[in-house]
Structures are given as structure tokens and as C-alpha cells.
C-alpha positions in Angstrom: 24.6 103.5 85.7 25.6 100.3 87.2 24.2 99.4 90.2 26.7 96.4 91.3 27.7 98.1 94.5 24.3 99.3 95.8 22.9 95.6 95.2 25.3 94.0 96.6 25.1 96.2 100.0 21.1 95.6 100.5 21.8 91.5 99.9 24.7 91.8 102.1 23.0 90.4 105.2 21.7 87.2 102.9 25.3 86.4 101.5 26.9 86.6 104.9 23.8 84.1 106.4 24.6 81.7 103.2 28.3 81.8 104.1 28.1 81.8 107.8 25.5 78.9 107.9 26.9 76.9 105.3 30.7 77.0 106.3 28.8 75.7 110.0 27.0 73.2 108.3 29.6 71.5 106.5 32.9 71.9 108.1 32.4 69.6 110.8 32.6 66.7 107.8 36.5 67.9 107.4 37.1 66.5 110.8 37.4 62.8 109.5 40.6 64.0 107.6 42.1 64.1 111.2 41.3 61.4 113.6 41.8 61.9 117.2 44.3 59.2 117.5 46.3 61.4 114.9 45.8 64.4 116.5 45.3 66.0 119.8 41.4 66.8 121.8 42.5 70.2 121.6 41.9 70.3 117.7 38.5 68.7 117.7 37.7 71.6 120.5 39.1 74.6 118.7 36.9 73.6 115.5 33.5 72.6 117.3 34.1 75.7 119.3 34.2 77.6 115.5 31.7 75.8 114.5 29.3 77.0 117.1 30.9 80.6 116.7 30.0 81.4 113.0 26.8 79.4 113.5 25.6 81.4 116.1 26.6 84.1 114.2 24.9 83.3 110.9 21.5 81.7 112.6 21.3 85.2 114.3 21.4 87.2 110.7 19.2 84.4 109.1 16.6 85.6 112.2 16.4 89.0 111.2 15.4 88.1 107.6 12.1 87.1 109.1 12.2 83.5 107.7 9.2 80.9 108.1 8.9 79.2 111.7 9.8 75.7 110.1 13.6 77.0 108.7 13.8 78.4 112.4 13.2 75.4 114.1 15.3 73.6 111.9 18.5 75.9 112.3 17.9 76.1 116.1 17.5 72.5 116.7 21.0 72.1 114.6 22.7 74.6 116.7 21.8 73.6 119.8 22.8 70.0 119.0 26.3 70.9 117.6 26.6 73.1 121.3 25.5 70.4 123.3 28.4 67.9 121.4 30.3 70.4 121.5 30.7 70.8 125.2 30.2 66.9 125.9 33.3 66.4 123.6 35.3 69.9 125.1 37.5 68.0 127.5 36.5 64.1 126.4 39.4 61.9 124.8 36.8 60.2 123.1 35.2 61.5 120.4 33.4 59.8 117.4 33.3 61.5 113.9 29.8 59.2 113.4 27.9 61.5 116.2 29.7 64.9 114.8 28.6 63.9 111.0 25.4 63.0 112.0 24.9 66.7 113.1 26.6 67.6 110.1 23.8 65.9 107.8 21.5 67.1 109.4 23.1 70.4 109.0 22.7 69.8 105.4 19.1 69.3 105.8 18.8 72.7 107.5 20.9 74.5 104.9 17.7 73.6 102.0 15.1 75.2 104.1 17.6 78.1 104.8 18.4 78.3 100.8 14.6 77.9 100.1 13.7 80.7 102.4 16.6 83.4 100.8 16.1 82.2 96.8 12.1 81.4 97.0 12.1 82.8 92.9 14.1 80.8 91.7 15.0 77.9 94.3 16.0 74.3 93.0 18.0 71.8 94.2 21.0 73.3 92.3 20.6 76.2 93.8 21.2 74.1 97.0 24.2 72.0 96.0 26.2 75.2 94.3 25.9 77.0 97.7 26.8 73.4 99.7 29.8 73.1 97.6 30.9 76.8 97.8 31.0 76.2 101.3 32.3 72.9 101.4 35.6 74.7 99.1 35.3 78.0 101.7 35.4 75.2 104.9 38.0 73.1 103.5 40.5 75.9 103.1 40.1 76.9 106.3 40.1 73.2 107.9 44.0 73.2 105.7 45.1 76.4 107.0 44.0 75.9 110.3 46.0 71.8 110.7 48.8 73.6 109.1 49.4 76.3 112.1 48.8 72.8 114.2 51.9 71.5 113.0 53.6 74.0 115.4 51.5 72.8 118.6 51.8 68.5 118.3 55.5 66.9 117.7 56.1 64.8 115.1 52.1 65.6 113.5 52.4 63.3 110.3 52.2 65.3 107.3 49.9 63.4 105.4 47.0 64.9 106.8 47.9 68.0 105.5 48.2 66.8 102.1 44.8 64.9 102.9 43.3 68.2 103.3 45.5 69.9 100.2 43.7 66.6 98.0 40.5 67.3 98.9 40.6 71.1 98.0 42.2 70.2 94.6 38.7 67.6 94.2 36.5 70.4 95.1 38.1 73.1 93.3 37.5 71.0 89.8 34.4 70.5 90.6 33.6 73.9 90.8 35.6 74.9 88.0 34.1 72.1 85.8 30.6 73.3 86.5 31.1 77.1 86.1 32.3 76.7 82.9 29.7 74.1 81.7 26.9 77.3 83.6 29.0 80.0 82.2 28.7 77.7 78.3 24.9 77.4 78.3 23.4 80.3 80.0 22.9 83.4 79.0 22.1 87.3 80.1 19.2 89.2 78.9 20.2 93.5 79.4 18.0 96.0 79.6 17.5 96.6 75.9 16.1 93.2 75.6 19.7 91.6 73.8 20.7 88.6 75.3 24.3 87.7 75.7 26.2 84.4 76.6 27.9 84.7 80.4 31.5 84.7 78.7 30.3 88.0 76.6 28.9 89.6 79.7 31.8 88.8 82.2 33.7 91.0 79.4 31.5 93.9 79.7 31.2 96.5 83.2 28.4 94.9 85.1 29.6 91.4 84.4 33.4 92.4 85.3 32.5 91.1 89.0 31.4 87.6 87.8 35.3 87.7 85.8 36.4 88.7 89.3 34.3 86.0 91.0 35.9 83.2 88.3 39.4 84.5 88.9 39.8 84.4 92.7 37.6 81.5 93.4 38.3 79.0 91.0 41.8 80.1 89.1 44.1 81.6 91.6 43.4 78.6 94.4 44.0 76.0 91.8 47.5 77.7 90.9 48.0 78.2 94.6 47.2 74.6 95.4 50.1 73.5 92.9 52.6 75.6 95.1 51.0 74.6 98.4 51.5 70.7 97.0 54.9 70.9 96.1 55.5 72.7 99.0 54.6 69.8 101.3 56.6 67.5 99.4 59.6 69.4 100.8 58.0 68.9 104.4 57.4 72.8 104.7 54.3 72.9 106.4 54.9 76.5 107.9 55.4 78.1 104.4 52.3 76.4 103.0 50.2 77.0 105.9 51.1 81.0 104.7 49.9 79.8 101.0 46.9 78.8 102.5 46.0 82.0 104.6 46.3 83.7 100.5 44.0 80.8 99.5 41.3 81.6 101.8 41.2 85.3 101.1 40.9 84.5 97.1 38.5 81.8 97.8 36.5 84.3 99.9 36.3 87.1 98.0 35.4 84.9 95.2 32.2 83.2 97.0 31.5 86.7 98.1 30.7 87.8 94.8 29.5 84.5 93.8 26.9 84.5 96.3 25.9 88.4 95.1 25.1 86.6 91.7 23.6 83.7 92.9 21.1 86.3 94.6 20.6 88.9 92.2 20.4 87.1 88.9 20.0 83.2 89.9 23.5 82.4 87.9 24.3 78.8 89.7 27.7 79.8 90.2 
């Protein structure tokens, strides 16, 4: 009997700390796509205010997993920076990206000890960048979709900021997709009868059909959704891609949702 659903509900509360955290951690480094001087205060205090949203949200979760005192102090020291910039910057006129990325790195510090503490059998540093860069493709859809709906608050918003944040999802999204397939090439899944079989072979077969899932909406369908959402700004439609994008964040989070599951379960750097 296959067991995928009952798994994934008991690691549920790890996944969502991973995604949570790591979309915090990260998406304040988006922010440099947009400078004030392009855009309004009101932006950088809608996406702080996020920031410290899912944080808070994903530092409480991590608390209940009963991690080490060190990871705490960590996360809490991160949160209670990016609140304190947070409300220093909520009505300011000038804010500097070099302060918020600061946070942000240190962020990035946090997010090892959090990884170490939810992966301790089989932690490595790519086990730390595959989750960063999930989060930095799940942030950066979300930063795209959230400028686009912008476009209806500021006049005359210049659209190459959208198609900044369009570029830099098309980067991330190959990277991905270049290092699943090299993962998916080399490794290989050992059943319960002892017969090992290569990660194309068992994405074909029922337990694996998740990780085929997992390949399809989180690498695949944003790529081919990222060609309509370019060509769509070239015709200055920033409403219709913005709805693109709100179909690109559900594929590309359903697709870390089950990456994560595998990540957890069986250690496949995906």
C-alpha cells in the first residue's frame, strides 16, 4: 500500500516551517528590483509587512518542532530585526535596500540552522541551497504578481520592473530545472525488495507519480507560463499577466509542496 498521503500529513508542519521561513528569509532580496525612487513607500510597507506575517507565522510552527535553543535564538533575533525595520521604514520616505538585505543575509544564515534542525540525517549544504532556491523561485513569483496588481495603484509605473522580476524568475527557473534533471540523472531509488531504480524509472511508477507531479508544476508549467507572461508585457499588458502570474504561483506551489515532502522523506535534493 502506498503510504504517500499519510507521510506527507505527519511532515506537514516541517514543509510549511521550510516554506514559510524561507519565502521570509529571502524575499526581502526581491526588493532591489524596485527602488523607492521607482515606486511608491506604500510597496516597501505592504511587503515588509508580509514579510513579518509569514515569518511570524513559520517561526511559530518551527517552535513547536522543539528545535535546539541556538536555531531559536537565531530565528527570533531575525524576526525581531526585520519588525523593528519594518516599522522604522512603515511611514519613512527613505529606505535603503543595504539595511533590508543585511537582514536578509542574515536570514540566510538562520535558514542553515533551521534546515539543520528539520534534515539532521542527512543535512548538507545542498540540502540548504535546494531549499534557498525553492524559496527564492516561490518568493520571486510572488514579488512579480504582487508589482503587477501595483501597476493599477501608481500612474505611469514603468514596466520594466515587471519584466525585471519576469527575468529573474526565467534565471531561477533554469536553475532549478538544470539541477533536477542532473539529481533526477544520477540518483537512484532503492524499494522495498531491495531493486534499485534510477529517479526517471520511479517517477513512472505509483509512489514516484508525486515526484512526476512535483517536476511538472514546478519547473515545466512556470517555464511555459513565463513565455506567455513575457510576451505578454511586450504588448504593455500588465493586468493580463499579473492573472498569468497568480496561475504561476499556484503551479510553483504545489510543486515545492511536494518537493519539500521528498526532500523530507527520502533526502532527494529536489
Amino acid at each position: 500500500d502506498c503510504k504517500c498521503p499519510e507521510l506527507m500529513f505527519s511532515s506537514f508542519s516541517d514543509i510549511i516551517t521550510l516554506i514559510f521561513l524561507g519565502f521570509a528569509f529571502v524575499y526581502p532580496f526581491f526588493l532591489w528590483i524596485t527602488p523607492l525612487k521607482t515606486i511608491d513607500n506604500g510597496f516597501y510597507r505592504f511587503n515588509l509587512g508580509m514579510c513579518c506575517i509569514v515569518g511570524a507565522i513559520g517561526g511559530t510552527t518551527f517552535h513547536f518542532l522543539n528545535p535546539d535553543i541556538v536555531s531559536e535564538i537565531y530565528l527570533w533575533v531575525w524576526f525581531g530585526a526585520i519588525m523593528f525595520i519594518t516599522a522604522i521604514y512603515w511611514n519613512s520616505n527613505h529606505i535603503n535596500n543595504i539595511v533590508i538585505t543585511s537582514i536578509a543575509i542574515f536570514g540566510i544564515v538562520t535558514m542553515f540552522q533551521v534546515v539543520n534542525n528539520l534534515t539532521p540525517d542527512f543535512f548538507s549544504y545542498s540540502v540548504w541551497f535546494i531549499v534557498l532556491l525553492g524559496s527564492a523561485i516561490t518568493a520571486a513569483v510572488f514579488f512579480a504578481m504582487i508589482l503587477g496588481h501595483w501597476y493599477l495603484n501608481v500612474v505611469a509605473l514603468p514596466i520594466k520592473l515587471l519584466k525585471k522580476a519576469t527575468l529573474v524568475m526565467w534565471v531561477l527557473l533554469f536553475i532549478r530545472t538544470i539541477w533536477d534533471v542532473f539529481f533526477i540523472s544520477i540518483d537512484s531509488f532503492v524499494d522495498s525488495f531491495g531493486i534499485s531504480h534510477s529517479l526517471w524509472a520511479y517517477m513512472l511508477q505509483f509512489e514516484g507519480f508525486l515526484l512526476l507531479v512535483a517536476f511538472f508544476m514546478g519547473n515545466i508549467v512556470p517555464i511555459v507560463l513565463n513565455i506567455f507572461i513575457w510576451n505578454t508585457l511586450k504588448l504593455q499588458a500588465t493586468q493580463s499577466a499579473t492573472g498569468l502570474l497568480y496561475i504561476s504561483v499556484l503551479s510553483i506551489l504545489f510543486g515545492d509542496l511536494l518537493y519539500k515532502y521528498y526532500l523530507l522523506q527520502y533526502g532527494f535534493l529536489l
